[in-house]
C-alpha positions, -999 to +999 in steps of 0.1 A: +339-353-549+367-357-521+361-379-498+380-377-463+390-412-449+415-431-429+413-461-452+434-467-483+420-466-518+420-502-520+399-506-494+370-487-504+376-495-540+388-531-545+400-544-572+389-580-588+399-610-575+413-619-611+442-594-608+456-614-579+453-649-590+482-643-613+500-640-586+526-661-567+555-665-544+584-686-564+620-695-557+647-683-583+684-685-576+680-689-545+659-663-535+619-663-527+602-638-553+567-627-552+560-625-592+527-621-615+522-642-647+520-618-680+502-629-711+530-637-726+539-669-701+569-652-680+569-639-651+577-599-640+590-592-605+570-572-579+589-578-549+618-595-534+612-612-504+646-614-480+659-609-452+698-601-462+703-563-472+728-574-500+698-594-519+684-558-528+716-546-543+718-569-570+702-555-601+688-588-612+659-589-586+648-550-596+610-546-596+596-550-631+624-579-644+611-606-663+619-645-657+610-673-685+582-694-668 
């Protein structure tokens, strides 16, 4: 089936709320991280929040890094 739309996958498929209440906005070094709790108690990196160009250069703040909780 295809199904011709405007809106994003997410919004005619959501996903559960549960997915996003791992979720949070935390400070490290600094710098204002939005980050998801894994299973094993750290925390991975989905997005760096800034507003200086050079933040995104530095490798330590690359999607996907882990951070002790």
């Amino acid at each position: 089936m295809i199904l011709y739309t405007p809106l994003s996958e997410t919004d005619i498929f959501p996903t559960s709320e549960d997915t996003y209440n791992k979720r949070c906005c935390v400070t490290h070094n600094g710098k204002m991280l939005y980050v998801e709790e894994t299973s094993s108690g750290s925390y991975e990196l989905l997005q760096l929040l800034s507003t200086d160009p050079h933040d995104f250069m530095d490798a330590t703040f690359n999607p996907g890094t882990t951070f002790k909780g």
